[in-house]
N, C-alpha and C positions, 0 to 999 in steps of 0.2 A: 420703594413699593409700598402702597398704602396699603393699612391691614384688612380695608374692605377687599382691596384686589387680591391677597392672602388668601381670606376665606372663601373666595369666587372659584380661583384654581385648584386650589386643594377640595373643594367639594366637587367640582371639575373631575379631578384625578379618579376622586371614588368612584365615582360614578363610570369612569370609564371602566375601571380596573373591576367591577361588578358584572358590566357588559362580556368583558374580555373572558373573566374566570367562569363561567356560564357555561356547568358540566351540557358537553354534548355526548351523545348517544351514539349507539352502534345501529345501523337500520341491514334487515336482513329483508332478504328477496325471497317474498312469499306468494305461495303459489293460489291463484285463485279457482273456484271450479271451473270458471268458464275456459282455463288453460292458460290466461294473463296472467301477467307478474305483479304485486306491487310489493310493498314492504311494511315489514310491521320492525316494532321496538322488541327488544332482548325479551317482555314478556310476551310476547307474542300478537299484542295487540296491532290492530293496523293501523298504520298513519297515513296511507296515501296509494290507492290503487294506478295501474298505467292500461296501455293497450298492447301493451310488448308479448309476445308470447314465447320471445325465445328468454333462454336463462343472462340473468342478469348479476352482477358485484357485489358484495356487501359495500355496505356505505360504515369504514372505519369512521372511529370519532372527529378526524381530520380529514376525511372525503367531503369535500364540496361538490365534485360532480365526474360523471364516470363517459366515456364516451362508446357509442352503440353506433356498430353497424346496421344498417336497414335498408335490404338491396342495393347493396352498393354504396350507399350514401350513409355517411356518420353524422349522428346529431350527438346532441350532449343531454345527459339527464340531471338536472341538480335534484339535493337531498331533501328538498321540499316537493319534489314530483313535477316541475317544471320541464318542460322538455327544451330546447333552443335548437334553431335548425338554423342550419349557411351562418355557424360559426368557426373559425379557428383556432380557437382554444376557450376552455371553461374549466377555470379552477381556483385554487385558495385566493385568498388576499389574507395576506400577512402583516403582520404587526411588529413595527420593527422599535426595541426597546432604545432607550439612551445610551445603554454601553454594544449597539450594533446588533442583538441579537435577534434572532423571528421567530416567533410565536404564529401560529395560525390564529385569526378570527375566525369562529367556527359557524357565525351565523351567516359570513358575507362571500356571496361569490363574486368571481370576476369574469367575463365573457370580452374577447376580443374577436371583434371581426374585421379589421384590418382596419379601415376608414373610424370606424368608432369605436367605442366601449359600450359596456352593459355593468354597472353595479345593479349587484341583486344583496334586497335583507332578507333570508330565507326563512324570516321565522313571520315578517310582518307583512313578505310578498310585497314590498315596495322597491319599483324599480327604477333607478337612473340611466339616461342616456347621454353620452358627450363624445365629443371627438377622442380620439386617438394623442396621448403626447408625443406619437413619432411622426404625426402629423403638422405638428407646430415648432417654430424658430421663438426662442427667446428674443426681444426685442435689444437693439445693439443699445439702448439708451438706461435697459434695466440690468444696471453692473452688481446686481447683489447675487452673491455666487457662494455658495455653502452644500453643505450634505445633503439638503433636501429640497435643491433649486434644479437641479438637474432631470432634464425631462429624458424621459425612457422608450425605448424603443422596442424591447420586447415585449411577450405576454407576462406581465408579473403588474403584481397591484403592492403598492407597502404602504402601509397607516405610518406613520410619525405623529407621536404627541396626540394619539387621536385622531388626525384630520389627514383630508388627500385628497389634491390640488384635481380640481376638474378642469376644462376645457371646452370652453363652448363655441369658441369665435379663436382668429390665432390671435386677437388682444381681447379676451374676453375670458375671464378667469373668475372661479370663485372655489369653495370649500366644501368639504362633506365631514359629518361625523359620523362614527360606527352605525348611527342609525338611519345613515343617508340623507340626513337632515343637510340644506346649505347653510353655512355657520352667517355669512351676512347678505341681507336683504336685497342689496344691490353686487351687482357684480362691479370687477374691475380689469384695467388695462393690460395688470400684470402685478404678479405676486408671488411670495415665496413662505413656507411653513419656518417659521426662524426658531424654534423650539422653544418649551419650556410654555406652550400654551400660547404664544403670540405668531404674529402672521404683519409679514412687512409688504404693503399692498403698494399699487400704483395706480395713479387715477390717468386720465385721460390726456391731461396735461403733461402727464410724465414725472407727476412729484408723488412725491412716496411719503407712506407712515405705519402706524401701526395697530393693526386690530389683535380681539383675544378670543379666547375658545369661544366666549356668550359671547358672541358676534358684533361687541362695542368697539368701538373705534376709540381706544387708546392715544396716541399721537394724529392728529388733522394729518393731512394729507398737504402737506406746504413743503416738504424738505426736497431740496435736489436728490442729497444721497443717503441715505439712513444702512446703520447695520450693527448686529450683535456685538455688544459686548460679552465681556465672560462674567457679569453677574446678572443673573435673570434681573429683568423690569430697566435693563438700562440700554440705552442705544449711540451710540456714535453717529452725528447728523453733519451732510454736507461733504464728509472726504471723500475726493476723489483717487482711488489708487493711482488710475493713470496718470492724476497729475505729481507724484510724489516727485518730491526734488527738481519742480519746476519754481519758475518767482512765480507764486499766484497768490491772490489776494486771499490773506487768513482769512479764514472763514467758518472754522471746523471744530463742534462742541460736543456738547454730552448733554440727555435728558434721560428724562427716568417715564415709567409710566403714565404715570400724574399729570405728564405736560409738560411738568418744571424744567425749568433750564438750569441744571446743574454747574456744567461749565461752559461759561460761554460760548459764542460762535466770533472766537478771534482768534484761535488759532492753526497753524497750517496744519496739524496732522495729529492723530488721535490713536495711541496704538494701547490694547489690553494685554497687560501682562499675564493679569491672571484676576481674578475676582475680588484682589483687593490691591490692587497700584495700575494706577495707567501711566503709561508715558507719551506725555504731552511737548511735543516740539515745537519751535517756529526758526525758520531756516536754519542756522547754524547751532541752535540752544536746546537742547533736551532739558525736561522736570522732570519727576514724579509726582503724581497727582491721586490723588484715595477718590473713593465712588462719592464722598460729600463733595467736594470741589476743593477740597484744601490740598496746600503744594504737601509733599512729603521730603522731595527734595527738588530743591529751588533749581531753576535754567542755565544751573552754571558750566552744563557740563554739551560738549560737543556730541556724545552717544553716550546713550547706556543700553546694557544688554543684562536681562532678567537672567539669577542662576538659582539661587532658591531660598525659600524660605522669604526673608526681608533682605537678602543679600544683590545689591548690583554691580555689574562691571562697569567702569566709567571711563571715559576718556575727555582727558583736561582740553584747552583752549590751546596747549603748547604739545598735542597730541599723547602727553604720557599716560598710562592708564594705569588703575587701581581695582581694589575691590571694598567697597563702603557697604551699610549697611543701611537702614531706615531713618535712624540716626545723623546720618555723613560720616561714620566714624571709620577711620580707613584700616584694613585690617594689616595691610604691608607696613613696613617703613618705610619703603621707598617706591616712587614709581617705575613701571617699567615700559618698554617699548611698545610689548605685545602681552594679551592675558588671554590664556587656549581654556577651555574645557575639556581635559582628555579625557576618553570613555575609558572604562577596563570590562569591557562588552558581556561574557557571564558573570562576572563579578555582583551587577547591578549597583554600580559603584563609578563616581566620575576622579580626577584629582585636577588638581591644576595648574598649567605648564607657565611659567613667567619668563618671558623673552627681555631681556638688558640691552642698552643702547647699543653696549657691541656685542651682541647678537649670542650672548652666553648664556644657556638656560638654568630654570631653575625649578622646583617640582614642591608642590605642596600640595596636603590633602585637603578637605571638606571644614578640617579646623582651622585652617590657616597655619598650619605646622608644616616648616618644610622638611622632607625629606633628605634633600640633596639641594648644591645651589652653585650658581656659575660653572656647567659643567661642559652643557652641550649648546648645539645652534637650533635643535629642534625635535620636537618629538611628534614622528609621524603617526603612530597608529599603536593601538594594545596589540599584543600578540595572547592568542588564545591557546596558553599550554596544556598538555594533558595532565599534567602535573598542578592543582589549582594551586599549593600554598606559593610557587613561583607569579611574580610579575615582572613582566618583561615587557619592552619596547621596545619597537624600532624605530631609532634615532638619526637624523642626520648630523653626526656626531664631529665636529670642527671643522664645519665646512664654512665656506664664503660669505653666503647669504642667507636668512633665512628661508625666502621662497623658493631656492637651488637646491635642490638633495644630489650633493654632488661626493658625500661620503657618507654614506650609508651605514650602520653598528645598530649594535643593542640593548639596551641597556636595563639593569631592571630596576623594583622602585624604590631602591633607595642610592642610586647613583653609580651603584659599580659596573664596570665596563664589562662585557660578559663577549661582546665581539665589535673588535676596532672599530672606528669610524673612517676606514677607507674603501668601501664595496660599491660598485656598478649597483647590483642587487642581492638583495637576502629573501630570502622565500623558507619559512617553517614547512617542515614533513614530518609528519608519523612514520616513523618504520620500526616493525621489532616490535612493536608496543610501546615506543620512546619516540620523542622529540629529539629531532635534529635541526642544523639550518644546513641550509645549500647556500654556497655565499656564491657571487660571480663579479670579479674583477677583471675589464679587458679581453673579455669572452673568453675567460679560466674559472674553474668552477674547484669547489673547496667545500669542503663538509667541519661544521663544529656541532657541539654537543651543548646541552643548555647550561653546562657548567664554566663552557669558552673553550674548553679543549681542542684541538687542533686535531682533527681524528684522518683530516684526506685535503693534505696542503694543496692552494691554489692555485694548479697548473693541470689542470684536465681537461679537455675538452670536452668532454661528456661523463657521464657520473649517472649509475642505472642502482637502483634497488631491487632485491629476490624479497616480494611480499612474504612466502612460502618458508624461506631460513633468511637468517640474520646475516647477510653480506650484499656487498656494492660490486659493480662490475662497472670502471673506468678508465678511461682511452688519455694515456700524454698527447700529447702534440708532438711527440718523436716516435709514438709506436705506431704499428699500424692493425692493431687488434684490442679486445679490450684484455684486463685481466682482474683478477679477484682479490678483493680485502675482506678479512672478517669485520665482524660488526662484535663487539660498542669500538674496539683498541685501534681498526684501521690497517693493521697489521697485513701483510701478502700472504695470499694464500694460496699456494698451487695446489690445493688436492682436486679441484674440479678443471677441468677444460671447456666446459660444455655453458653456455651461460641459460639458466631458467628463465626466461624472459616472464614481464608481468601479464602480457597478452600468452595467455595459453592456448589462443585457439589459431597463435600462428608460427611457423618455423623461423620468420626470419624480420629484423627489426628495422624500419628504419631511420637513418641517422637525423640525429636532431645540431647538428654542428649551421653556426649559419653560412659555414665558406661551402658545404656538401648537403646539398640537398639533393641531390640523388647517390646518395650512396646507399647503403643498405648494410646492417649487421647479421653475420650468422653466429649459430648458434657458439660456433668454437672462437668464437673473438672476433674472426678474419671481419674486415670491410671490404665489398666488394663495390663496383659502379652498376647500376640496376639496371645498365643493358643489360648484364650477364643473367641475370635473375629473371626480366620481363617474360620470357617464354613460359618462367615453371610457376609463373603467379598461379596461371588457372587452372591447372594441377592440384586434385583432391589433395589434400595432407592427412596424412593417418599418425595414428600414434598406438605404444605398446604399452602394456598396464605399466609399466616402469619406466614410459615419459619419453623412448625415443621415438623423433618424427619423421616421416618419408612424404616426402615428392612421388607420388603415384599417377602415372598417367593409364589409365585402365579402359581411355576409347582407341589404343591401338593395340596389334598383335603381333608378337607379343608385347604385355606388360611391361611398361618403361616403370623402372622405380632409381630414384637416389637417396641417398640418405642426408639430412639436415643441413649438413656443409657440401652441396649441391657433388654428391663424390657417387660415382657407381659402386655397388659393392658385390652385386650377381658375378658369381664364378665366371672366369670366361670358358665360352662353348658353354652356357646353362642360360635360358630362357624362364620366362614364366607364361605360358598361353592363356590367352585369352577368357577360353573356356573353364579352365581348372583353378580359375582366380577367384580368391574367398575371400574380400576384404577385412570382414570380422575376426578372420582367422588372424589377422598380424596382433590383434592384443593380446596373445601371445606370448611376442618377442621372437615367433620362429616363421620363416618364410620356404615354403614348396617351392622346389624348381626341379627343373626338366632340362636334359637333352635330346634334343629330336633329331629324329633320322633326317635325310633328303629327300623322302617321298613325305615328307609333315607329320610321321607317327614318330608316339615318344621310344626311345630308346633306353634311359631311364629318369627313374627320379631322387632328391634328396633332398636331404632340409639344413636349409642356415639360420644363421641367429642375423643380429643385427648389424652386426660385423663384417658381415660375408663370412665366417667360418664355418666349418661344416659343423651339424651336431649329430646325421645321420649320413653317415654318406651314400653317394648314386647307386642305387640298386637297379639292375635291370627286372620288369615285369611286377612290380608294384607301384600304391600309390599311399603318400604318406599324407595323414590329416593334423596337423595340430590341435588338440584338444584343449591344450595350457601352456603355463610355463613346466610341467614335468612330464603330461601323460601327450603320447602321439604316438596317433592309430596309426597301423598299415593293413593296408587292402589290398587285393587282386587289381590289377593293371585295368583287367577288362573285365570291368563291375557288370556288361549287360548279360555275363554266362551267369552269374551267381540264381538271378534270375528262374534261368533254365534248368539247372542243376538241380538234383533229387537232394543233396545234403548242404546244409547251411554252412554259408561262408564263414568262414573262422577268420576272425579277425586278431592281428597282432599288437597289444599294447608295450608301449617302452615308456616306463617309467624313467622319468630324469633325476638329477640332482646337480646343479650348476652347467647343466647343459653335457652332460656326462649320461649314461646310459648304466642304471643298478640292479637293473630285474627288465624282465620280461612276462606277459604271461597271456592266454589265448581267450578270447569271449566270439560271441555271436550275435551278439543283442545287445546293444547300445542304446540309452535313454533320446543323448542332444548329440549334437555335432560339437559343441562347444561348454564349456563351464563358464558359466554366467551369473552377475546377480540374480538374476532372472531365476536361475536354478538354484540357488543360493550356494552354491560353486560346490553342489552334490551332483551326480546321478545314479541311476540304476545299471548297474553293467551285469555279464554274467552268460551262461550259455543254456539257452533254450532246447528243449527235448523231453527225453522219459524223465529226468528226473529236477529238469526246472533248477538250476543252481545260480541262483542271482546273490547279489549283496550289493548296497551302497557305498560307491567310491568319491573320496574328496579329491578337488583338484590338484592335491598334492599329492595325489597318486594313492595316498594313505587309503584303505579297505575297511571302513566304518563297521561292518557287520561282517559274519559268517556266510557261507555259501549256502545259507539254507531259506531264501528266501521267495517263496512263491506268488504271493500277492501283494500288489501294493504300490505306492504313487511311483509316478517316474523320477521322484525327488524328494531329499527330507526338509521337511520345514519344521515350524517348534513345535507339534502334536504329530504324530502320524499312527496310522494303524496297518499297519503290516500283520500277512499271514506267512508263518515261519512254518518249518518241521520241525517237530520237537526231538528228542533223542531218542523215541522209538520210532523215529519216522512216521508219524503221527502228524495232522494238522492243526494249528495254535493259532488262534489270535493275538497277539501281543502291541502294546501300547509302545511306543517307539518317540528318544526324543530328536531334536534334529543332530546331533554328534553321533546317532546311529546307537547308542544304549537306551534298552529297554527295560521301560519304568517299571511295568507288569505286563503279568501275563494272563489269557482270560480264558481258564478251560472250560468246556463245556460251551460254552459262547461263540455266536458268530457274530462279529461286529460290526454295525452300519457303514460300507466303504465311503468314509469320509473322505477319502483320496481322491474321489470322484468326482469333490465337488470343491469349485474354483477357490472358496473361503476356508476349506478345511483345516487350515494355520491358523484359524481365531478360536476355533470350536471348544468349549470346555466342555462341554459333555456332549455324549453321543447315546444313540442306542442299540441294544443290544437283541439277539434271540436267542433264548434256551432252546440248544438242541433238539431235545429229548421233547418236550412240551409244545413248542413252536410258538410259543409265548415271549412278549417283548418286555423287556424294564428299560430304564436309564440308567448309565453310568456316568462317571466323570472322568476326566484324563488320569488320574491317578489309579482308577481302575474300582473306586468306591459304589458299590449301588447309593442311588436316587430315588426310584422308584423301582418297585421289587416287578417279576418277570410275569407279569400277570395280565398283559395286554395286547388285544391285537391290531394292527394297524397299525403301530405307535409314533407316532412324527412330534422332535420338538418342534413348538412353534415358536416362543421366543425362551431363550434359555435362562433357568430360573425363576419363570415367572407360569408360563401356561405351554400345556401339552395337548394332542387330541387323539385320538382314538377310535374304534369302533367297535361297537358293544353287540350284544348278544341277536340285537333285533337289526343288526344291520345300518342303525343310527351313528352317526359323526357326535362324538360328545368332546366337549373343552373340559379339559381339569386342571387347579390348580398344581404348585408346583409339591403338592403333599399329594397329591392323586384324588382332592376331593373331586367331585363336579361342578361346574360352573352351568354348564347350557347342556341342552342335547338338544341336536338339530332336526330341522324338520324331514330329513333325510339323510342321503352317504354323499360326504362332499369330500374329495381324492382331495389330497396335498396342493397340487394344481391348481384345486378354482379355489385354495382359500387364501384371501389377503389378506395383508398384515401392515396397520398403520401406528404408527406412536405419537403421540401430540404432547407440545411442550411441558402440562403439566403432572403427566405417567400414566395418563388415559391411553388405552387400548383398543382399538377398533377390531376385530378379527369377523372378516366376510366371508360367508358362503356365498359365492358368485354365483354357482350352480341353481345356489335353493333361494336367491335373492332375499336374503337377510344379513345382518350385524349383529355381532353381539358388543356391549359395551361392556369392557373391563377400567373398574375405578383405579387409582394409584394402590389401592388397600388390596387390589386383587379378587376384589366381589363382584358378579356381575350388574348392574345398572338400569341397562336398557336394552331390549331387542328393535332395534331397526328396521320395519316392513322392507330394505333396501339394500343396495351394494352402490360402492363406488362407482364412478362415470368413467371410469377405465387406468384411472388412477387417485391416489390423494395427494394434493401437494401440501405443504407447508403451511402454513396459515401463520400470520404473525403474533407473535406472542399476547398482544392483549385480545385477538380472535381466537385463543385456539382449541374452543371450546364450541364455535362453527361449520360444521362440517358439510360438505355438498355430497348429495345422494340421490342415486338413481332410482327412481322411482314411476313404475312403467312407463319408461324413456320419457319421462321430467326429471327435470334436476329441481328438487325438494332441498332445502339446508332444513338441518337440527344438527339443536345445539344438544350436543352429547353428557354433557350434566346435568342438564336438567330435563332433559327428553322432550322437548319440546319442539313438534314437528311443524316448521313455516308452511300449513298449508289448507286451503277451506275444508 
């Protein structure tokens, strides 16, 4: 490349990269008197009024054009105030860098209307029109095919190198730069952007060459076939791919910018290794050749294959291959059959595998050091351990032939045999947190360890992993169920019967053997044939918090259920009806059942576990609810008298222990039907009347608190504020945590019922009223004042930061988190109409919706601005570099200001 053409493109490049880096603006949607919209810049000045009257987008720095309904019909508004109508899409064009990545151009848009295009410069208002490239076929005659030859079909626009190929005719092509300038004077047949500032054109005739960003013509236009090399300013002329490894008449050179014919046009084929060796062939003769024209290594060799640095793989006239250097200097002593590049994939590291006449391998690294040598037939693939200082491979380890993998092992990198070379297949697994392999010999399967250990010899038909604990569950070909080995040793395990399958959202597995494809595993080993099972496929499956599953069929009456290993287990003579069926209740572990008379009423009821055994046995004239694994209710038979009845049902709880009955004891008033995450496996239980005696009971039946509890949530979560009696039977507020021990206690005080409200589990402070005064302060969960009892109205509004209130005249005032004042309103604005917004950078919006105004609170906590407005019914999010933006209601306009600097978008 000559250094006039140097400093063309490099001044070239500035110049772009000046265009490109070209801070754009934020354009905000301001309001005119006349009720239209246009937009002005961040100081509020205008750039560009419209006719729109409804509320329009801010234009981020990367908005090229935003798209507006208008009656029905959408046009597009780009960021210069242009409007487009009966378009398809309107938006960026990107810039797409050398190592792939996009950049927005922020001055250019792209308009697609389906038949054509639209480039727009929205700063200079010059607009291009051209066809569509989903409209045009590349010509079969123009073989140059690269990254940036390929026409596009969607709405998207991308710069390359600066330039982007236009369409004016389907053989009529030419160029654009960032400023929509055409790069040359005349158009052409057909062309492509070949990077790095040049452009490989086609004239009419169908010969090709080369132009450059200043729109010179580089190479004439004489070559049949032209195309990149890999060092800028040089081209490979005349090859044809399609004809490689045909007899065709050498033909095929190298030029450079300038013209020059670097290497002649007499050879058949022309390949770039890399930006400094080509390899230059003519039928059966491979060189190496540098970007001057001089050989580097002479035609003596049948192929070479580039590996790195100045190093290539050769293969002699007598087929043996090597590894030589720039030089000729051979790194082996000897040649070999075959020379591999094996990858070690995270490693970021290759080695290299040498194949011997009789077909004995051999491994060296990057230096030419072997590792190991004459050992194997081949090595297939890295294996990727979890373990990184291991390298391992899977080897076809003394097999036949090279291209046969008919003994499969493993080996690692320094030769040692880690598992034989006689396997079908080997497949790696994680299980446990450790590597294993699965080996399969003859459709027998075998488990080793990555030390070669022999952990689950080669005679199993199927072989299953418990993600959950560390053991296998595998079938002989003599048994007919699976059974258990522990994990790392292999060792038998009978403590479990039951197999944890890895799909946990089904009862029953099935077989992967390939002589049984339909058979099907349950959970207890057995195999069954999947006739037997097809009925209970579509049968809900429930499960128990401790994992056992049922077959439930709950669209007949009564309730069909089985359990896991397809087994009934309901007592005989005991149903489950229809109506009294509580799905939720089985996570439990305990299951309601019924005897019914012969006119269909119950006779009685009781409760079994998983098993079928009883845990409560059939009582006549009750009905029993499971609440857990310990606590379950009993109720009156015939729930609709309770109803009618002047005195509350008294319900019976049976606390359990191993399904064993330890106590009993009587309530009226129950929180949930169930202990649930949900309830955070508390509730409220206790008997209702004159003296209100509640407390909070855990699932475990365990009575958290004292019977002295009068007000308060249905459930503890990690704050709560319970009203208790205190030991003169007195009324307490007390602070409560979720184990049901109380932090403090608040006399004199009545505390804001935070239980009442859905978030009360995050609340760190709350408020309070003095008694006696009827004055409010703040506290915290600990039960510390905040702000002292000297206020009325008192509502946090966001915690630790601003409170409000209502003062002597009747006024809504904001105070900081010390009790200064911040604002006093232009009225009394209820907890209700005030909204509360927080923006990325600890700005404060706080709206009186009522009295339509804002106040703006800084990060520092001081107020800023009052905003003549209120939200449009909500505020949403704004993106970090806008979120100082805000849209506001302004006698039903929407007005933006920007909340830092108070500056209201509007005439």
């Amino acid at each position: 490349m000559s250094p006039d053409s140097v400093k063309k493109i490099i001044f070239f490049f500035l110049f772009l990269l000046s265009a490109f880096y070209m801070k754009a603006q934020i354009l905000i949607p301001w309001l005119g008197s006349n009720g239209t919209y246009g937009f002005a810049d961040e100081n509020g000045k205008v750039v560009f009024r419209t006719k729109i009257d409804q509320p329009l987008r801010v234009f981020s720095k990367t908005d090229v054009a935003h798209p507006i309904t208008l009656g029905g019909t959408t046009i597009h508004l780009l960021r210069n105030g242009t409007i487009v109508k009966f378009a398809l899409y309107a938006g960026q064009v990107d810039w797409i860098t050398p190592e792939g990545k996009s950049k927005i151009l922020p001055n250019l848009a792209f308009v697609d209307f389906g038949l054509k295009m639209e480039l727009v410069h929205l700063k200079s208002g010059v607009k291009k029109d051209y066809l569509h490239s989903r409209n045009i076929t590349q010509p079969k005659w123009f073989k140059v095919y690269n990254e940036y030859s390929y026409l596009v079909n969607d709405s998207s626009c991308k710069f390359h190198y600066g330039a982007y190929r236009v369409h004016k005719d389907s053989e009529k092509v030419n160029f654009v730069d960032t400023s929509l300038h055409e790069i040359f004077q005349q158009d052409f047949a057909f062309g492509t952007i070949a990077g790095n500032g040049y452009f490989i054109l086609a004239n009419q005739k169908h010969k090709l060459g080369v132009g450059d960003m200043n729109g010179k013509i580089r190479l004439p236009l004489i070559w049949d076939q032209l195309e990149m090399s890999k060092k800028p300013g040089f081209f490979i002329v005349n090859q044809d791919k399609e004809a490689y490894g045909k007899n065709i008449k050498p033909r095929v050179g190298l030029v450079n910018d300038a013209g020059k014919l670097v290497i002649d046009t007499i050879h058949h084929s022309i390949y770039a290794f890399s930006d400094r060796y080509l390899l230059v062939s003519n039928q059966k003769k491979s060189g190496i050749m540098d970007y001057s024209g001089k050989w580097v290594l002479p035609q003596d060799f049948v192929s070479i294959a580039y590996y790195f640095d100045d190093y290539f793989r050769v293969e002699y006239s007598n087929l043996a291959q090597n590894i030589i250097n720039s030089r000729g200097e051979k790194q082996f002593d000897k040649d070999y059959k075959h020379i591999v590049a094996t990858g070690l994939g995270l490693h970021k590291r290759f080695q290299i595998e040498c194949i011997s006449k009789d077909n004995l391998s051999s491994l060296a690294d990057t230096n030419f050091i072997f590792t190991y040598k004459d050992s194997l037939t081949r090595i297939l693939s890295f294996v990727e351990l979890k373990d990184r200082s291991k390298v391992h491979f899977y080897v076809n380890d003394g097999g036949v032939d090279y291209y046969y993998d008919d003994k499969k092992g493993v080996r690692d990198g320094k030769g040692k045999q880690i598992i034989p070379g006689k396997f079908n297949r080997i497949q790696k697994f994680n299980f446990a947190e450790k590597d294993y392999y699965l080996v399969m010999k003859d459709s027998l399967y075998g488990v080793y360890d990555t030390e070669g250990n022999i952990l689950l010899a080669t005679e199993y038909l199927q072989i299953m992993g418990n993600v959950q604990k560390p053991e296998w569950w595998a079938e002989k070909e003599t048994d007919k169920s699976f059974v258990r080995y522990s994990v790392p040793d292999g060792s038998l395990d009978n403590s479990s019967k039951t197999i944890p399958f890895l799909s946990q959202s089904s009862i029953y597995s099935i077989a992967s053997k390939q002589k049984a494809t339909h058979e099907i595993i349950l959970p207890d080993g057995s195999i069954v044939h999947d006739s037997i099972i097809n009925k209970y496929k579509k049968w809900p499956q429930l499960q128990t918090s401790t994992g056992e599953r049922f077959f439930c069929n709950d669209f007949t009456d009564p309730v069909m259920m089985l359990n896991s290993n397809l087994k009934t287990f309901i007592p005989e003579g005991f149903v489950i009806p229809r109506n009294r069926f509580y799905a939720p209740e089985i996570s439990t572990g305990y299951i309601t059942v019924y005897k019914m008379k012969r006119d269909g009423k119950e006779e009685s009821c009781g409760v079994i576990n998983h098993k079928g055994e009883w845990v409560l046995p059939a009582k006549k004239g009750v009905r029993y609810f499971p609440m857990s694994e310990n606590l379950i209710a009993e109720r009156g038979a015939d729930q609709n008298t309770n109803f009618r009845s002047d005195e509350i049902e008294k319900v019976k709880i049976f606390r359990l222990q191993n399904g064993k009955t330890i106590e009993t004891f009587d309530v009226n008033l129950i929180a949930f039907r169930l202990f649930t995450p949900d309830n955070n496996f508390t509730m409220l239980m206790g008997n209702a009347g004159k003296n209100n005696e509640f407390a909070y009971y855990h699932s475990s039946g365990e009575k958290l608190t004292d019977d002295n509890l009068v007000d308060g949530g249905r459930f503890l979560e990690r704050i709560n504020i319970v009203t208790i009696r205190d030991k003169n039977k007195g009324i307490l507020d007390v602070i409560m945590n979720q184990e049901g021990k109380i932090i403090c206690e608040l006399p004199g005080l009545e505390a804001d019922r935070v239980y009442n409200r859905g978030d009360h589990w995050r609340i760190k402070y709350f408020t309070a009223k003095d008694k006696k005064t009827g004055l409010q302060g703040v506290l915290d969960t600990l039960g510390k004042t905040i702000l002292p009892f000297s206020y009325k109205d008192l509502n946090i509004l966001l915690p630790g930061r601003i409170v409000c209130n209502t003062n002597i005249n009747g006024f809504t005032e904001l105070r900081d988190w010390q009790g200064r004042i911040l604002h006093t309103a232009a009225g009394t604005s209820l907890r209700h109409n005030i909204r509360i917004y927080e923006s990325h950078n600890g700005y404060i919006l706080i709206s009186f919706e009522n009295l339509h105004e804002t106040a703006v609170i800084s990060p520092e906590n001081t107020l800023t601005h009052i905003i003549p407005g209120t939200s449009p019914g909500r505020y949403s999010k704004p993106s970090e570099d806008m979120w100082n933006i805000i849209p506001f209601d302004m006698k039903n306009k929407i007005v933006f200001v920007d909340i830092s600097s108070g500056i209201i978008f509007k005439e």
